[in-house]
MDAnalysis code that builds the backbone (N, CA, C; Angstrom):
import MDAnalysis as mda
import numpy as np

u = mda.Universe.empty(516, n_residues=172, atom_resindex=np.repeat(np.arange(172), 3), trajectory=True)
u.add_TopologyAttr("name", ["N", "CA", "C"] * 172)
u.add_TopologyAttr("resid", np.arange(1, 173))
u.add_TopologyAttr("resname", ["UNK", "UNK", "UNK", "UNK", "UNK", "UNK", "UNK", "UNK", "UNK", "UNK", "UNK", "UNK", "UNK", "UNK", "UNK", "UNK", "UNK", "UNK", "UNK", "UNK", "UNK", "UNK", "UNK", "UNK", "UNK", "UNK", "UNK", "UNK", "UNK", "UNK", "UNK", "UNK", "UNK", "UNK", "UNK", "UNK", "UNK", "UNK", "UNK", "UNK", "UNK", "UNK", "UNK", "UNK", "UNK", "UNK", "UNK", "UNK", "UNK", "UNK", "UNK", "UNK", "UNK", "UNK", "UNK", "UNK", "UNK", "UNK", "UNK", "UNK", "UNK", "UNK", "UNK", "UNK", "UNK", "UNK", "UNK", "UNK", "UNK", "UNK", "UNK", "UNK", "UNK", "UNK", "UNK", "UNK", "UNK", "UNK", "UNK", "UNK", "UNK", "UNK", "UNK", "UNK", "UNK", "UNK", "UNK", "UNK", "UNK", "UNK", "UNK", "UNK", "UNK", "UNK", "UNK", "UNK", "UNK", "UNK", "UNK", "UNK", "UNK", "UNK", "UNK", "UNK", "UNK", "UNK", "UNK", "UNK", "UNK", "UNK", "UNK", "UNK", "UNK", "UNK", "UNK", "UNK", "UNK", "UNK", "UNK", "UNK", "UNK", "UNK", "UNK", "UNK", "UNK", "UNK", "UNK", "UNK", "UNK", "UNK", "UNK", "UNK", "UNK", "UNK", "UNK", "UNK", "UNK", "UNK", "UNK", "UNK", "UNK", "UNK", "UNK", "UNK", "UNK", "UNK", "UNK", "UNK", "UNK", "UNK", "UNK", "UNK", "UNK", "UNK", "UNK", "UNK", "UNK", "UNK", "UNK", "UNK", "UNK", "UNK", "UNK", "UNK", "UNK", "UNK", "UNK", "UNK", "UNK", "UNK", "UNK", "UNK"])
u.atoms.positions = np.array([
    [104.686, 70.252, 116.933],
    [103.242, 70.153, 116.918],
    [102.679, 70.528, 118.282],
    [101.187, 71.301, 118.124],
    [100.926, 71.540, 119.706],
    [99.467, 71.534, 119.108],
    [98.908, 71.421, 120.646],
    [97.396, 70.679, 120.580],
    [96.549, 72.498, 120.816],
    [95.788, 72.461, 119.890],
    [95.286, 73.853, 119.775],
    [93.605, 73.645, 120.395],
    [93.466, 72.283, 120.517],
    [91.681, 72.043, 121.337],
    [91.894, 70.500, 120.863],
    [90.930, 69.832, 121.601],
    [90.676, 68.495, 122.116],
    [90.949, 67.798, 120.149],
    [90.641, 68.464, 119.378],
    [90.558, 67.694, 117.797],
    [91.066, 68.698, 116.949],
    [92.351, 69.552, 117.481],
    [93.227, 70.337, 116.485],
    [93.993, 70.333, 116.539],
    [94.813, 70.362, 115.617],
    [96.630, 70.330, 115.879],
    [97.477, 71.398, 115.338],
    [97.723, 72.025, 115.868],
    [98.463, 72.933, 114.976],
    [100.244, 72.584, 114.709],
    [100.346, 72.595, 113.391],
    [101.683, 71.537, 112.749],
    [102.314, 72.645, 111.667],
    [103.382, 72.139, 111.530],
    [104.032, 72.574, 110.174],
    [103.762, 72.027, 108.793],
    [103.470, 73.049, 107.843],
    [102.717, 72.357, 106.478],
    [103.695, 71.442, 105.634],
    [103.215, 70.689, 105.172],
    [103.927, 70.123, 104.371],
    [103.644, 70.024, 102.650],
    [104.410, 69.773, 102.009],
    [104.794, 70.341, 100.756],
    [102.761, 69.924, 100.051],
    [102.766, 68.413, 100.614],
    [100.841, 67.847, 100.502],
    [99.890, 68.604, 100.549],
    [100.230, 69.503, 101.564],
    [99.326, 70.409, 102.087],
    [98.834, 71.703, 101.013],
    [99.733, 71.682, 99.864],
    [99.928, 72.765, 99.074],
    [98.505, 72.986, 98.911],
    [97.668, 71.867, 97.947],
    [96.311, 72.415, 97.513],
    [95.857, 72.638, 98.649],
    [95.518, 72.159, 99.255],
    [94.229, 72.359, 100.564],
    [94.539, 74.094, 100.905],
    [95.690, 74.392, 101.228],
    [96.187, 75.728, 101.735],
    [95.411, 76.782, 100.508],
    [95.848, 76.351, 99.187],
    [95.574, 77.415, 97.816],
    [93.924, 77.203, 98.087],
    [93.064, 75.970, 98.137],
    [91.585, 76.057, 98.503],
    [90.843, 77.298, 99.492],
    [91.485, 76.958, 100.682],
    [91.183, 77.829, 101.625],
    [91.890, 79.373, 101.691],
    [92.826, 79.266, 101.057],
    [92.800, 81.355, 100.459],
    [91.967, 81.055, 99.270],
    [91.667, 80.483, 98.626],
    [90.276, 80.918, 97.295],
    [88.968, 81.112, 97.872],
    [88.802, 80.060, 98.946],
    [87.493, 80.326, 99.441],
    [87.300, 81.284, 100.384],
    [88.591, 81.401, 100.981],
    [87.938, 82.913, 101.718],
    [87.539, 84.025, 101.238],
    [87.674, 84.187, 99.930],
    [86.920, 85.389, 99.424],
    [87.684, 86.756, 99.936],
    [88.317, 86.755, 100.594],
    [89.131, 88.388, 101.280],
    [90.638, 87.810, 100.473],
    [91.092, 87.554, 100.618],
    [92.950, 86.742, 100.390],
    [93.302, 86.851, 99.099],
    [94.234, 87.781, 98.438],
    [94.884, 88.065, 96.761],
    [95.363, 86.238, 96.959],
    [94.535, 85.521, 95.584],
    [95.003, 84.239, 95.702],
    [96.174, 84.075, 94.879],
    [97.273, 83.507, 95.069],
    [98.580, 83.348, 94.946],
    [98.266, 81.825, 93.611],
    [99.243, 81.679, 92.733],
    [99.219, 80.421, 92.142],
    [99.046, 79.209, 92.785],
    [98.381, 78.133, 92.604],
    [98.690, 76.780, 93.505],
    [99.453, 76.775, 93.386],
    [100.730, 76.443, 92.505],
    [102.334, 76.443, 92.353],
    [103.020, 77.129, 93.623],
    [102.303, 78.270, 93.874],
    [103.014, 79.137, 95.003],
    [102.813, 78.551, 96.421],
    [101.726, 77.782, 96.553],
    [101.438, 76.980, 97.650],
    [102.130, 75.985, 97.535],
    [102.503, 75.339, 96.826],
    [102.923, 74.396, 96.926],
    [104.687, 74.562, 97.254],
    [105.319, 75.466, 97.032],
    [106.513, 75.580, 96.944],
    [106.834, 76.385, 98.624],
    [105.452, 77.375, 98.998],
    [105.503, 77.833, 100.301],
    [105.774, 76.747, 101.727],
    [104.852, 75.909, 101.185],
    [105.016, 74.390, 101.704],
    [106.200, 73.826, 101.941],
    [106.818, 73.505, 101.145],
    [108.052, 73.230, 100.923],
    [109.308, 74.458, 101.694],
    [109.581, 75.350, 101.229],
    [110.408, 76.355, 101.422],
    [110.805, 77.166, 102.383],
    [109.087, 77.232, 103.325],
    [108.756, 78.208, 104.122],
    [107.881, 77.714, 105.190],
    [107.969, 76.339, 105.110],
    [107.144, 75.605, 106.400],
    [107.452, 75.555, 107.532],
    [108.953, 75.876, 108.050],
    [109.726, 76.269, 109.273],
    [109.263, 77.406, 109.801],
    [108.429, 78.598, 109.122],
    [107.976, 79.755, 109.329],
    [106.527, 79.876, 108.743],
    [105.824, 79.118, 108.860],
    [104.620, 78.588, 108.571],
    [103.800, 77.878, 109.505],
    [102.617, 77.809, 109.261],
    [101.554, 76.669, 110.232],
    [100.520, 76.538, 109.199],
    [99.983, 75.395, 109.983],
    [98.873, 74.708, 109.783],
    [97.708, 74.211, 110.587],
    [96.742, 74.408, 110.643],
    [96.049, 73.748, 111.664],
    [95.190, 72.430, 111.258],
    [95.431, 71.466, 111.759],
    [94.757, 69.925, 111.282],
    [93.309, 69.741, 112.197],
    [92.754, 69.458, 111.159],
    [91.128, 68.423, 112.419],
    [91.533, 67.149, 112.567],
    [90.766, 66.547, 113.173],
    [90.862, 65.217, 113.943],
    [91.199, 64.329, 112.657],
    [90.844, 64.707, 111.664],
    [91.710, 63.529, 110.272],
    [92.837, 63.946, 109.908],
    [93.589, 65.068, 110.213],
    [94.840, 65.545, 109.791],
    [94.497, 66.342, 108.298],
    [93.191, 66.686, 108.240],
    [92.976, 67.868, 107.343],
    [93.149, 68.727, 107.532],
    [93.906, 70.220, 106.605],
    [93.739, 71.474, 106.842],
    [92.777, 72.063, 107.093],
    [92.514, 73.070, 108.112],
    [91.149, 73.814, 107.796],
    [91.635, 75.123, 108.200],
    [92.954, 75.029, 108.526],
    [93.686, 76.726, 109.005],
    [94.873, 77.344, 108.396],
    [95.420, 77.857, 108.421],
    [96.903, 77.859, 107.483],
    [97.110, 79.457, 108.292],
    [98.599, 79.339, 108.442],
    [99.535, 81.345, 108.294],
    [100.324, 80.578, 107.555],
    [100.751, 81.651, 106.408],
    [102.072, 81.410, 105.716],
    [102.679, 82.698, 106.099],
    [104.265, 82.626, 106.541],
    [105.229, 83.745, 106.826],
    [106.439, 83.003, 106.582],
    [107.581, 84.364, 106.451],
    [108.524, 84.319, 106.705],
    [109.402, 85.366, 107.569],
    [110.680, 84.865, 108.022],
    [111.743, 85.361, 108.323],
    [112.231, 86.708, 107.388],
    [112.035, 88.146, 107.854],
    [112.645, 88.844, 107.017],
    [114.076, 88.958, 106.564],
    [114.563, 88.854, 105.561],
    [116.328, 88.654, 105.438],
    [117.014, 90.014, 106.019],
    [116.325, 91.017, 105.989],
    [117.204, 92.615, 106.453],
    [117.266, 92.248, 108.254],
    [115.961, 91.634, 108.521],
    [115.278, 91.943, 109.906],
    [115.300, 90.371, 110.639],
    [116.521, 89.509, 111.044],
    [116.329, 88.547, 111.056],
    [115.315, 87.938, 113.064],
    [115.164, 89.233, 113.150],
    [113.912, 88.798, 114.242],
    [112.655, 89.613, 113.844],
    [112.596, 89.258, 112.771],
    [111.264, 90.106, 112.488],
    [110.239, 89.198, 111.837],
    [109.365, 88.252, 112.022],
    [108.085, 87.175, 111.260],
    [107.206, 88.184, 110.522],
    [107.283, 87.875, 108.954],
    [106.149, 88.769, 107.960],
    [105.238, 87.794, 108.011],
    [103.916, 87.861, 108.587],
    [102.884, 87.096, 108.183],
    [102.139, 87.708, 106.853],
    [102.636, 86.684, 105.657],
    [101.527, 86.550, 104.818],
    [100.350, 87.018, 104.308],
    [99.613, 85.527, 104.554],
    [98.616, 84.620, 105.262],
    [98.012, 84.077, 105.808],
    [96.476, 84.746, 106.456],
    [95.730, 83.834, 107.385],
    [94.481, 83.357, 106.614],
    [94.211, 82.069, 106.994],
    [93.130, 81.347, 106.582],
    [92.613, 80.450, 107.331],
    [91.347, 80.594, 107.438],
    [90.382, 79.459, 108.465],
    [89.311, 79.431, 107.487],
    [88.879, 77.681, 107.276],
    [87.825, 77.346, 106.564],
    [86.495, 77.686, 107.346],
    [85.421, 77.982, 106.544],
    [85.009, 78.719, 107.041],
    [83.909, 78.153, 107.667],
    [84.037, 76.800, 107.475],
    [82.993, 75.731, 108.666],
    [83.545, 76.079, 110.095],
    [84.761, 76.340, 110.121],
    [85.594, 76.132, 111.710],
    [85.798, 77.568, 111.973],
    [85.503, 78.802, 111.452],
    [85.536, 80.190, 112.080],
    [84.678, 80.431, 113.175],
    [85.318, 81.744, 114.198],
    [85.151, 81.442, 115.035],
    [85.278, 80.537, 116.511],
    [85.980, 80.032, 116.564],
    [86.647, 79.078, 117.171],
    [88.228, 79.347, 117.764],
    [88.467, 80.345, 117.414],
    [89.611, 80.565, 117.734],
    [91.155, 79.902, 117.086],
    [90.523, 79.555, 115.853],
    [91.568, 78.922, 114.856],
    [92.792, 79.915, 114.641],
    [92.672, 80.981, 114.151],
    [93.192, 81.727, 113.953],
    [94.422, 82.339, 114.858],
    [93.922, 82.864, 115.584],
    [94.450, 82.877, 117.323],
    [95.189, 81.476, 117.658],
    [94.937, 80.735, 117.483],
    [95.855, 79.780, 117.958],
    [96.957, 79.415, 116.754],
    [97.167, 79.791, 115.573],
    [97.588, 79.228, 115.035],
    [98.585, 80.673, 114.673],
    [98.456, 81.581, 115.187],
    [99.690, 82.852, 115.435],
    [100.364, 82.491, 116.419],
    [99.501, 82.542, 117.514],
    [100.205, 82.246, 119.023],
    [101.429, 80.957, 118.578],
    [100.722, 79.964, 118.041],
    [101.836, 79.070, 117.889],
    [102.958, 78.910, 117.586],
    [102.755, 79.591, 116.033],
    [103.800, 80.252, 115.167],
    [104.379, 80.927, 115.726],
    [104.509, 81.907, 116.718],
    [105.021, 82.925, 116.883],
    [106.213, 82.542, 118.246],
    [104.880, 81.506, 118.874],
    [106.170, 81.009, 120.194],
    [107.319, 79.920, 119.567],
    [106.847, 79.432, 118.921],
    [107.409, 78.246, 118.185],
    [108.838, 79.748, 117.525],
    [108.780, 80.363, 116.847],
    [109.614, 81.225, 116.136],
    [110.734, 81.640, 116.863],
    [109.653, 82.142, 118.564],
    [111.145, 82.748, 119.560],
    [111.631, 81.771, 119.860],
    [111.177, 80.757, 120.513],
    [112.177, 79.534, 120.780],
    [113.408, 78.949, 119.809],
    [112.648, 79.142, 117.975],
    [113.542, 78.432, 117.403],
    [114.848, 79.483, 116.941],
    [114.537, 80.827, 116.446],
    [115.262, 81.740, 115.764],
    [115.138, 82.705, 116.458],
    [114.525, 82.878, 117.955],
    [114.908, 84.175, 118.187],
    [114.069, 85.495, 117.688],
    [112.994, 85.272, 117.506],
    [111.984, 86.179, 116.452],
    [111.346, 87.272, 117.570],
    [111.404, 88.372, 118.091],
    [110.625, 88.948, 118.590],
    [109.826, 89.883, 118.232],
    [109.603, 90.098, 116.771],
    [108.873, 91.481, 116.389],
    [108.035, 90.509, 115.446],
    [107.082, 90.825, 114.874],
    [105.879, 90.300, 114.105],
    [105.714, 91.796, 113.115],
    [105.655, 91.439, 111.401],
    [104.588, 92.408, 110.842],
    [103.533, 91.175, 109.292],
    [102.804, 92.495, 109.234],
    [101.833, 91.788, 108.453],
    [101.272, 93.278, 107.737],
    [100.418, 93.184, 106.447],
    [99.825, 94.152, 106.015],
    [98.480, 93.414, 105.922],
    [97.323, 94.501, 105.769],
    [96.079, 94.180, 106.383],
    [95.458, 95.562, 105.068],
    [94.332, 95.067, 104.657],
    [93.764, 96.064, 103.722],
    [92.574, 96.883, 104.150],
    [92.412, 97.929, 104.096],
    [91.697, 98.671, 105.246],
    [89.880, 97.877, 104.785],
    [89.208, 97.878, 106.174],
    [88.017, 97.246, 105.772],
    [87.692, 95.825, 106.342],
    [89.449, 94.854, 106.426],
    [89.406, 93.882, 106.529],
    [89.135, 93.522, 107.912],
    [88.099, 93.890, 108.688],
    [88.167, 93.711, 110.176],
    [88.382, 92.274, 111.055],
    [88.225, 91.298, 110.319],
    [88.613, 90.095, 110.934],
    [90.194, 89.876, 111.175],
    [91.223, 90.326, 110.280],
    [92.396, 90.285, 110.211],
    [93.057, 91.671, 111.142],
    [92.346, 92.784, 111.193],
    [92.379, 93.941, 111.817],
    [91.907, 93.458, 113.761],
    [90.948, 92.593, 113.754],
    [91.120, 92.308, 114.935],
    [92.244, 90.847, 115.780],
    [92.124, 90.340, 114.764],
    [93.293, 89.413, 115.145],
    [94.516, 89.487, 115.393],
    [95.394, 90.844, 114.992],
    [96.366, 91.052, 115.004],
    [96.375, 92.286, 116.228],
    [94.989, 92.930, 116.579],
    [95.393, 93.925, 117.634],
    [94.908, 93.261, 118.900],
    [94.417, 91.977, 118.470],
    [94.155, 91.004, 119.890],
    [95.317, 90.757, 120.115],
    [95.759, 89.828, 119.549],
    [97.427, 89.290, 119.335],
    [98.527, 90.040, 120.311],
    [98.270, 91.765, 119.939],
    [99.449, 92.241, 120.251],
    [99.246, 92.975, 122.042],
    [97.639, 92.992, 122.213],
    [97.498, 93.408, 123.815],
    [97.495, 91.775, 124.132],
    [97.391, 90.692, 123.957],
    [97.233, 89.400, 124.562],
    [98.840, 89.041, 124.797],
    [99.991, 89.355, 124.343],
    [100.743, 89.490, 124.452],
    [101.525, 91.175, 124.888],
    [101.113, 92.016, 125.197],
    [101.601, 93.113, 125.746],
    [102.726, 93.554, 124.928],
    [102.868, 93.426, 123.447],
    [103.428, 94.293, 122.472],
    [102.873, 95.184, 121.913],
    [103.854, 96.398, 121.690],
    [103.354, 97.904, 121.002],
    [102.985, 96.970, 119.857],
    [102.165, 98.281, 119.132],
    [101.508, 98.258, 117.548],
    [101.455, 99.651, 116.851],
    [102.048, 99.108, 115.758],
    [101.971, 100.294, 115.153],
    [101.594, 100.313, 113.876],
    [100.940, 101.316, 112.655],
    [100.028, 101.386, 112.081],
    [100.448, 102.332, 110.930],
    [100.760, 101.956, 109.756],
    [101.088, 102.545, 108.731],
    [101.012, 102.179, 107.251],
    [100.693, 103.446, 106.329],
    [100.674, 102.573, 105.026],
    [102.099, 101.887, 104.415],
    [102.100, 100.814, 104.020],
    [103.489, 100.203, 103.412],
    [102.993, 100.498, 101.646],
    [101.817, 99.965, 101.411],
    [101.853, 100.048, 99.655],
    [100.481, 100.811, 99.223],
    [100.729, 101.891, 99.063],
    [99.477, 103.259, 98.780],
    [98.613, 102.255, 97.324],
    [97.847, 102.053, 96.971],
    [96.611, 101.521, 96.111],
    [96.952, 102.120, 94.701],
    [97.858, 103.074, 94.329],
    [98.450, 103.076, 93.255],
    [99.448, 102.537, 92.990],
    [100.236, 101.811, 93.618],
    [101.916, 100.803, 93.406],
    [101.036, 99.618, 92.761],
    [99.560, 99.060, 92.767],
    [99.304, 97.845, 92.894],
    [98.657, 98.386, 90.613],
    [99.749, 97.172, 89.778],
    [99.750, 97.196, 88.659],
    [98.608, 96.794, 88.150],
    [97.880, 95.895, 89.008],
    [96.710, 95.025, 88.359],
    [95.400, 95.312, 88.448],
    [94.977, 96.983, 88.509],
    [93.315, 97.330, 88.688],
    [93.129, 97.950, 90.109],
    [92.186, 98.090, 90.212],
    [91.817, 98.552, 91.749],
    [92.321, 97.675, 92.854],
    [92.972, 98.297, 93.793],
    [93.239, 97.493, 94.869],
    [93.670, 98.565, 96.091],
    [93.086, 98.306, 97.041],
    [92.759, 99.172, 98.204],
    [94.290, 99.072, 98.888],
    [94.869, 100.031, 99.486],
    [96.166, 100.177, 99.999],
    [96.836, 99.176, 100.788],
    [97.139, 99.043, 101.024],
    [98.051, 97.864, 101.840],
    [98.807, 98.520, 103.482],
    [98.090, 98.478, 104.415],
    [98.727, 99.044, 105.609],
    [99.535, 97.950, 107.203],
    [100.494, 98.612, 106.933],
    [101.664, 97.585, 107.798],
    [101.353, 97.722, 109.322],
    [101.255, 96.659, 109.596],
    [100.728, 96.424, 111.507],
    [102.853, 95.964, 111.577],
    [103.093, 96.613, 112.747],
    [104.239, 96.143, 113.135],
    [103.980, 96.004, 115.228],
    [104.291, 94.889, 115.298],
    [103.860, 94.042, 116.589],
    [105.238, 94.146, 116.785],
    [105.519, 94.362, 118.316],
    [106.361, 93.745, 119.218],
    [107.407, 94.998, 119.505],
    [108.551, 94.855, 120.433],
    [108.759, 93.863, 121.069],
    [107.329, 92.926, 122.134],
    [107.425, 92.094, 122.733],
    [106.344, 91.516, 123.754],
    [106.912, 91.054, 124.994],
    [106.198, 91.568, 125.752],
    [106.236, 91.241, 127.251],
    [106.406, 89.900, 127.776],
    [105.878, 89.341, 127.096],
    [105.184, 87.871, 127.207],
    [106.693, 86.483, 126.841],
    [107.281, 86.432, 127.433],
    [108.617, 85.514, 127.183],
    [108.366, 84.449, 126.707],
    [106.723, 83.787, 126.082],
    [106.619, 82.562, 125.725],
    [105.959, 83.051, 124.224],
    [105.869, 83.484, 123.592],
    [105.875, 84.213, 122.956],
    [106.500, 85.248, 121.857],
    [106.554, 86.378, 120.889],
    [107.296, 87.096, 120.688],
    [107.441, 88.359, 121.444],
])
């Protein structure tokens, strides 16, 4: 656990946490929402490679869900980002990568970061190219899933941010 501002905590989720997490990807309105079932089991499964961010009652109001790639075992796929959207702005977000991410090299050794980002999405588009000059890792920029692979209707391409190595030894 690490203190992200005077009344935040940023923690590892726990299996409880499932709804609150599935709430806040529904309400963000940007986020393909996943089953609650899927939250709930991410919780569980994938909370070692996961965060959370708590307010002063130990409520969610932030969430990344990632994992460990199995080919790439220093490589963190982020997910999922979510900040409720009373607490945006604030730097929720940002703190709750940074965390994840130092927390990752310390535990497994993780130095590369990727994530896909849907073109348009500029809040997630800037968080991740803050991320990677705030830490002094390359970035690089490519489509992973072209908008025709996606079976279920219109859906805008899917393009892969790949972060790291990083300069930054506390950190990835």
């Amino acid at each position: 656990m690490t203190a992200a501002s005077a009344d935040l905590l940023i923690d590892r989720p726990e299996t409880a946490d499932g709804a609150a997490l599935w709430r806040l990807a529904k309400d963000s309105k940007t986020l393909d929402l996943n089953s609650s079932y899927s939250y709930l089991l991410w919780c569980r499964d994938f909370a070692g490679t996961s965060a959370v961010a708590r307010d002063a009652d130990g409520t969610p109001v932030g969430f990344i869900t990632g994992y460990v790639r199995p080919d790439r075992p220093d490589t963190l796929l982020v997910w999922q980002v979510a900040v409720d959207s009373a607490q945006r702005g604030r730097g929720i977000a940002a703190a709750l990568l940074d965390g994840l991410t130092a927390r990752l090299a310390a535990e497994r050794g993780v130095t590369r970061l990727e994530t896909t980002i849907a073109p348009g999405n500029t809040a997630s588009e800037r968080l991740f190219t803050s991320f990677a000059e705030r830490h002094g890792a390359h970035l690089t920029r490519e489509v992973l899933f072209p908008a025709e692979l996606f079976p279920d209707g219109p859906h805008d391409s899917e393009v892969l941010y790949r972060i790291g190595p990083s300069t930054d030894s506390h950190a990835l």
